[in-house]
TORKOL-4160 file (C-alpha; in steps of 0.2 Angstrom, whole numbers, padded with zeros to 4 digits, m for minus):
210
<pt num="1" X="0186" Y="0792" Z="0337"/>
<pt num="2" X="0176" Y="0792" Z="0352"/>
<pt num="3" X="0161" Y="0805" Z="0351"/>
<pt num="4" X="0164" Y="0820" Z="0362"/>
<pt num="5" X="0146" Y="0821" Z="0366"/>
<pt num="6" X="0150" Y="0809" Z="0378"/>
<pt num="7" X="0152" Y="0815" Z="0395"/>
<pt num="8" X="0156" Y="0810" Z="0414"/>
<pt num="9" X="0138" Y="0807" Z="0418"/>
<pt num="10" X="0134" Y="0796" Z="0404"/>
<pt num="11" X="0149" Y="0786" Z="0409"/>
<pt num="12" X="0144" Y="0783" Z="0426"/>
<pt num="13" X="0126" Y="0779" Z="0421"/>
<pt num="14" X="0134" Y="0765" Z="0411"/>
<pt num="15" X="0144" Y="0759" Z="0425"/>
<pt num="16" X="0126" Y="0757" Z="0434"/>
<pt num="17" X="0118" Y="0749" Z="0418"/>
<pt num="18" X="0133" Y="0735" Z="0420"/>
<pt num="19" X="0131" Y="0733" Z="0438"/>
<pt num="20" X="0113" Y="0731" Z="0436"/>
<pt num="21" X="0114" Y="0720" Z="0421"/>
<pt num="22" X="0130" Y="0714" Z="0419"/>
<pt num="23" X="0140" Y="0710" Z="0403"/>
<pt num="24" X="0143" Y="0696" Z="0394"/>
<pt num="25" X="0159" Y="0687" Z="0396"/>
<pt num="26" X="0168" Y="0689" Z="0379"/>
<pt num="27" X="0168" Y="0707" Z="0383"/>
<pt num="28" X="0177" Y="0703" Z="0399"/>
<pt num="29" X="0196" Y="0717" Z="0398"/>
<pt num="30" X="0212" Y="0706" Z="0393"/>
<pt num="31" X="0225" Y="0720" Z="0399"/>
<pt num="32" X="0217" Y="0735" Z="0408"/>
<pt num="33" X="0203" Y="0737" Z="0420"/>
<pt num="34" X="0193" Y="0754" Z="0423"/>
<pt num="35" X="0194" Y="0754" Z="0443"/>
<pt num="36" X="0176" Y="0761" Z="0453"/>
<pt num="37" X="0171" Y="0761" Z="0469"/>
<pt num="38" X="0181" Y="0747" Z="0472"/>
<pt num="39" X="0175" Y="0736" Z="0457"/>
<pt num="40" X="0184" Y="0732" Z="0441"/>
<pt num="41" X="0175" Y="0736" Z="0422"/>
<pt num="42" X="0178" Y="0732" Z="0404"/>
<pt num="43" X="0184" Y="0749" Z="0398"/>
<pt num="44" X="0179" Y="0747" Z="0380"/>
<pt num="45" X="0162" Y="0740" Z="0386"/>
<pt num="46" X="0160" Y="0754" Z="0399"/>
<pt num="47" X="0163" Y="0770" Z="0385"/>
<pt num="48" X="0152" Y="0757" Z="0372"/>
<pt num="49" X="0136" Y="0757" Z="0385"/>
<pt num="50" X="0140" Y="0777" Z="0388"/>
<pt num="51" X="0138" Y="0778" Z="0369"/>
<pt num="52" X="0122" Y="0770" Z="0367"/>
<pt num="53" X="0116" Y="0782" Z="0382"/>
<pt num="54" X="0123" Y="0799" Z="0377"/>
<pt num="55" X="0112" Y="0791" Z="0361"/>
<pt num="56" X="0126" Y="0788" Z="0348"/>
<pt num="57" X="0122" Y="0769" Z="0344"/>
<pt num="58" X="0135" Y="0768" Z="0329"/>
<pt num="59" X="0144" Y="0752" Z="0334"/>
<pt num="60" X="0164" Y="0756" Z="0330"/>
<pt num="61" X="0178" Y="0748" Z="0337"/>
<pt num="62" X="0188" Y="0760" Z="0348"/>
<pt num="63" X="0203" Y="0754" Z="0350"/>
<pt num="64" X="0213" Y="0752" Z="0370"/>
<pt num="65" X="0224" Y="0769" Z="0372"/>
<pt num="66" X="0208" Y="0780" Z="0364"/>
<pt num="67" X="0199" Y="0771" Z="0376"/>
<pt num="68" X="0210" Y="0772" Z="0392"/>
<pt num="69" X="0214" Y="0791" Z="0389"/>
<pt num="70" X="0195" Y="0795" Z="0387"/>
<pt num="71" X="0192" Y="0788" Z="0401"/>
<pt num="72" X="0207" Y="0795" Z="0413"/>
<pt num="73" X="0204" Y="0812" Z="0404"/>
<pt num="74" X="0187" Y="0811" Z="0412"/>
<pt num="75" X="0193" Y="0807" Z="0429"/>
<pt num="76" X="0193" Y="0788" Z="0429"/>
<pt num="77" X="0209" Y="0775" Z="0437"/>
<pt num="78" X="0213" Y="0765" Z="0423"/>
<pt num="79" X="0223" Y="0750" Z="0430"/>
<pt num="80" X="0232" Y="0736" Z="0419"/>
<pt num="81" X="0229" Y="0717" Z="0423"/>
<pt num="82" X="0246" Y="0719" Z="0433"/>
<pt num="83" X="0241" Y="0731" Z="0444"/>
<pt num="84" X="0249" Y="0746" Z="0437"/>
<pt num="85" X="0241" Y="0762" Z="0434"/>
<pt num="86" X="0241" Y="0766" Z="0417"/>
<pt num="87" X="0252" Y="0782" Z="0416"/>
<pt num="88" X="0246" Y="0801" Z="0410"/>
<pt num="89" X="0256" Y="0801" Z="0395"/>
<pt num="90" X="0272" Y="0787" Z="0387"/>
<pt num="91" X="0287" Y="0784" Z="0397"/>
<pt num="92" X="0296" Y="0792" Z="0379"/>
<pt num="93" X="0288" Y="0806" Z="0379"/>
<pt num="94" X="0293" Y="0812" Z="0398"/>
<pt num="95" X="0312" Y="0807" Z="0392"/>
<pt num="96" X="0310" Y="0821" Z="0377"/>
<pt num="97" X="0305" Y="0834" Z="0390"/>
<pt num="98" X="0318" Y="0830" Z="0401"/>
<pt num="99" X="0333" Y="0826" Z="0392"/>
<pt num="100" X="0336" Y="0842" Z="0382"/>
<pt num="101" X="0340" Y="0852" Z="0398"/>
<pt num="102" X="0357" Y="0855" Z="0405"/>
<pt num="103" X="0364" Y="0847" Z="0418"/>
<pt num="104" X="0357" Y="0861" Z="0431"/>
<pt num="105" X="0341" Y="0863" Z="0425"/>
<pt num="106" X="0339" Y="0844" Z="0421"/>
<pt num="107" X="0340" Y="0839" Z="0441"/>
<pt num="108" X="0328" Y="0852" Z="0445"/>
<pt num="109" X="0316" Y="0844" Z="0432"/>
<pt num="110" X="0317" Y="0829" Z="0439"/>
<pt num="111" X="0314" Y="0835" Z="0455"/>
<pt num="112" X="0297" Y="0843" Z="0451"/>
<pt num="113" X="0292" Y="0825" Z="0441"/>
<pt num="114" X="0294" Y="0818" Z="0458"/>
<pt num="115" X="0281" Y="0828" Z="0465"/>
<pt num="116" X="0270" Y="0828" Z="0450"/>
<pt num="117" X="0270" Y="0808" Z="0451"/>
<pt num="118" X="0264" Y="0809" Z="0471"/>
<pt num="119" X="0250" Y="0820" Z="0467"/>
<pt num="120" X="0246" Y="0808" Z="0449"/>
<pt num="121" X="0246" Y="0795" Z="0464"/>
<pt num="122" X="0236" Y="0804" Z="0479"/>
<pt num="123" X="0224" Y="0808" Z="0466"/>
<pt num="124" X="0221" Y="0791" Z="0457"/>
<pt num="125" X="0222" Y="0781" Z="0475"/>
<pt num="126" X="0209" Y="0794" Z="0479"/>
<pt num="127" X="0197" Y="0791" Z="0465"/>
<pt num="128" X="0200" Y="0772" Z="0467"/>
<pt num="129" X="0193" Y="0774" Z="0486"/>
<pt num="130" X="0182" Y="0787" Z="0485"/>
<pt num="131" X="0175" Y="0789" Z="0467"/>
<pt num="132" X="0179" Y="0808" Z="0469"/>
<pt num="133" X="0190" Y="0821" Z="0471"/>
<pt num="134" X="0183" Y="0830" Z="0487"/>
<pt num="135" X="0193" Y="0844" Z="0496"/>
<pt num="136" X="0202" Y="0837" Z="0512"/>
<pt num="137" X="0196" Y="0854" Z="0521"/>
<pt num="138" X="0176" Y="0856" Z="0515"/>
<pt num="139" X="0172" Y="0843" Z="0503"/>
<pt num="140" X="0171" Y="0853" Z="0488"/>
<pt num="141" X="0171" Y="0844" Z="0475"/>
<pt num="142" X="0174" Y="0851" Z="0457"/>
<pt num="143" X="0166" Y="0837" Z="0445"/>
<pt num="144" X="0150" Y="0840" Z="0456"/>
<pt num="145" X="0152" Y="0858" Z="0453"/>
<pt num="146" X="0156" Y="0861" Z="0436"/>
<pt num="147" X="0151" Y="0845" Z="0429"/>
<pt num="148" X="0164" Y="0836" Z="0416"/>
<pt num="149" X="0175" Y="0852" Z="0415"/>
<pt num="150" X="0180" Y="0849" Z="0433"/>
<pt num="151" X="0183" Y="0830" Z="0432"/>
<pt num="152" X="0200" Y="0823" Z="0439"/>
<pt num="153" X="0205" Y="0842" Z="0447"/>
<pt num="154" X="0209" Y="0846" Z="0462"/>
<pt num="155" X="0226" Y="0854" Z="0470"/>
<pt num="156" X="0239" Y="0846" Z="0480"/>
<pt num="157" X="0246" Y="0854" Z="0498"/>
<pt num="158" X="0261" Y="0846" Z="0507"/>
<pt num="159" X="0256" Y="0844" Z="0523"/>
<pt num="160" X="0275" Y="0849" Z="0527"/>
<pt num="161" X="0281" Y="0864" Z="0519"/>
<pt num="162" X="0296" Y="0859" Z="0506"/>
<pt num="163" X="0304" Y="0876" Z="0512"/>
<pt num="164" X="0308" Y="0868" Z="0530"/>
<pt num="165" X="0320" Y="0857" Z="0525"/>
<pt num="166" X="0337" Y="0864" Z="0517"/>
<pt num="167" X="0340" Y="0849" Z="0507"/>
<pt num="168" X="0329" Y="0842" Z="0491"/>
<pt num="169" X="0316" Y="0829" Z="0497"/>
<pt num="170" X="0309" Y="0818" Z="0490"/>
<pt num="171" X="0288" Y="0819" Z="0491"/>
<pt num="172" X="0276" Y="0804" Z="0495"/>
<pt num="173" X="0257" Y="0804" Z="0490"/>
<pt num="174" X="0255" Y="0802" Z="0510"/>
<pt num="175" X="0264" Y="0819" Z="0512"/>
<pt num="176" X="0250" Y="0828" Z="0502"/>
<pt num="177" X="0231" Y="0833" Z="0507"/>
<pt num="178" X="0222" Y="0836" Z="0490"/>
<pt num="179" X="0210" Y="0854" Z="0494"/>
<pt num="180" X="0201" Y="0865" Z="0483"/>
<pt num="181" X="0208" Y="0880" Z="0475"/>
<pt num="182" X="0199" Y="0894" Z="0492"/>
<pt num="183" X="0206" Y="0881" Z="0504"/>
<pt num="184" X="0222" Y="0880" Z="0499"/>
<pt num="185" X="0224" Y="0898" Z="0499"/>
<pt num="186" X="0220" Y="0898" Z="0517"/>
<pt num="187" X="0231" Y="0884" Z="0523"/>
<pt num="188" X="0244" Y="0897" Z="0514"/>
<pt num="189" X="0237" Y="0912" Z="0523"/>
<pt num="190" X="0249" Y="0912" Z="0538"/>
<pt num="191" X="0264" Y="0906" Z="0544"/>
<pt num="192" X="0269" Y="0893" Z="0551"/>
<pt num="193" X="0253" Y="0887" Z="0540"/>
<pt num="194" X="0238" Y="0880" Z="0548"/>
<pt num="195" X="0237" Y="0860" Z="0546"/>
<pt num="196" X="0220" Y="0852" Z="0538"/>
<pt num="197" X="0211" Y="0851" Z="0553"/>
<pt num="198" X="0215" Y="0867" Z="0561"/>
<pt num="199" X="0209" Y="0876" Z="0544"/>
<pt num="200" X="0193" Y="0863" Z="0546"/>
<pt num="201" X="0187" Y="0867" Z="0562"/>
<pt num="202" X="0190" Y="0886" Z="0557"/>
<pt num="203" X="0174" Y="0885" Z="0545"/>
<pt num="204" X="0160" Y="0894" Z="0549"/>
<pt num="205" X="0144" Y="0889" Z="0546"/>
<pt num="206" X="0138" Y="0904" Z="0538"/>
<pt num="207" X="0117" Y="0905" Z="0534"/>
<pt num="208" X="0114" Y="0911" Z="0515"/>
<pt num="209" X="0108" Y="0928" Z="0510"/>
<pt num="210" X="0090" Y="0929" Z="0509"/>
C-alpha cells in the first residue's frame, strides 16, 4: 500500500527532482504516463521519489492501478500509452449503477453521466494545461488553499443554462467554465445569469482590514 503520509507537495517536489535529475531508462512507463505541465513521467517512479521525500524509503513494489488512483485522487492526469485518459473508476462498475434502474429513471442517469464526463474532461484538460484548478472568475485555487484536501476540486457552470433549451442536451467540456464555490454562486445570483466576464469585471478590488 502506498503510505498516506505522502501528499500533493511531496509529489510535485519529485516531479522537480526528476526534471532536474532525470531517471534511468528501465524505469521508463510501459502503459500510462502521469501528464504535468506539458511533460510525460513514469508514474511508479514519480510516487517512489515522493516516498523517499515524505521520508518513507521502504522500497515496495506498488503495483499500476494503486498507483494511477494515488495519483488522480491527488489531482494528477494519468494518461495511457494510447492517449486515453485513465477513467475515475472501471467501465463495470458505472454499468452496476446504471443498469438497476427503470426504464425512466435509467435515461435520466445517463443523462447526468454525460455531464459528469464533460466536467471529468474540462477538469483533466485543465490540469494537463495549466497544472491547476483555478477559478475561471478570480483564480482561486483550492489545492493552493487548502493544500491536499482541495486537490482536483473545483465546480463546473455551463456557460448556457440547460433550462433554456426544452429538449435534453447533450454537454461538451467547452460548454463549461470551471469556478469556485463564491463565484459560482454569483454567476447564479440573477437572471438571466451573468457570463464569466461580466461576473469578472464586477470584482472589486477591496483593501484588507487593518
Amino acid at each position: 500500500m502506498i503510505p498516506k503520509t505522502i501528499s500533493r507537495q511531496h509529489l510535485l517536489e519529485a516531479l522537480a527532482r526528476l526534471d532536474r535529475d532525470g531517471y534511468r531508462e528501465r524505469v521508463q512507463s510501459t502503459k500510462f504516463d502521469l501528464i504535468h505541465d506539458g511533460r510525460r513521467y513514469p508514474p511508479k517512479e514519480v510516487v517512489r521519489v515522493a516516498s523517499e521525500i515524505a521520508g518513507d524509503t521502504v522500497d515496495i513494489f506498488y503495483g499500476g492501478p494503486e498507483t494511477n488512483g494515488f495519483l488522480k485522487r491527488r489531482g494528477f492526469v494519468v494518461v495511457g500509452k494510447d492517449g486515453i485518459l485513465l477513467a475515475s473508476k472501471p467501465q463495470e462498475e458505472e454499468d452496476e449503477v446504471a443498469f438497476p434502474e427503470g426504464a425512466q429513471v435509467y435515461r435520466r442517469h445517463l443523462a447526468r453521466e454525460r455531464s459528469a464526463k464533460a466536467v471529468k474532461i474540462a477538469k483533466e484538460q485543465r490540469m494537463r494545461e495549466e497544472g491547476d484548478l483555478r477559478c475561471d472568475v478570480c483564480g482561486f485555487s483550492f489545492v493552493q488553499a487548502y493544500g491536499e484536501h482541495g486537490a482536483g476540486f473545483i465546480e463546473a457552470h455551463h456557460n448556457v443554462p440547460l433550462s433554456a433549451s426544452k429538449k435534453s442536451v447533450e454537454t461538451k467540456a467547452s460548454d463549461l467554465a470551471l469556478v469556485c464555490s463564491n463565484c459560482h454562486r454569483m454567476l447564479h445570483r440573477c437572471q438571466p445569469w451573468l457570463s464569466v466576464d461580466a461576473l469578472r469585471k464586477s470584482l472589486l478590488d477591496i483593501p484588507k482590514a487593518g
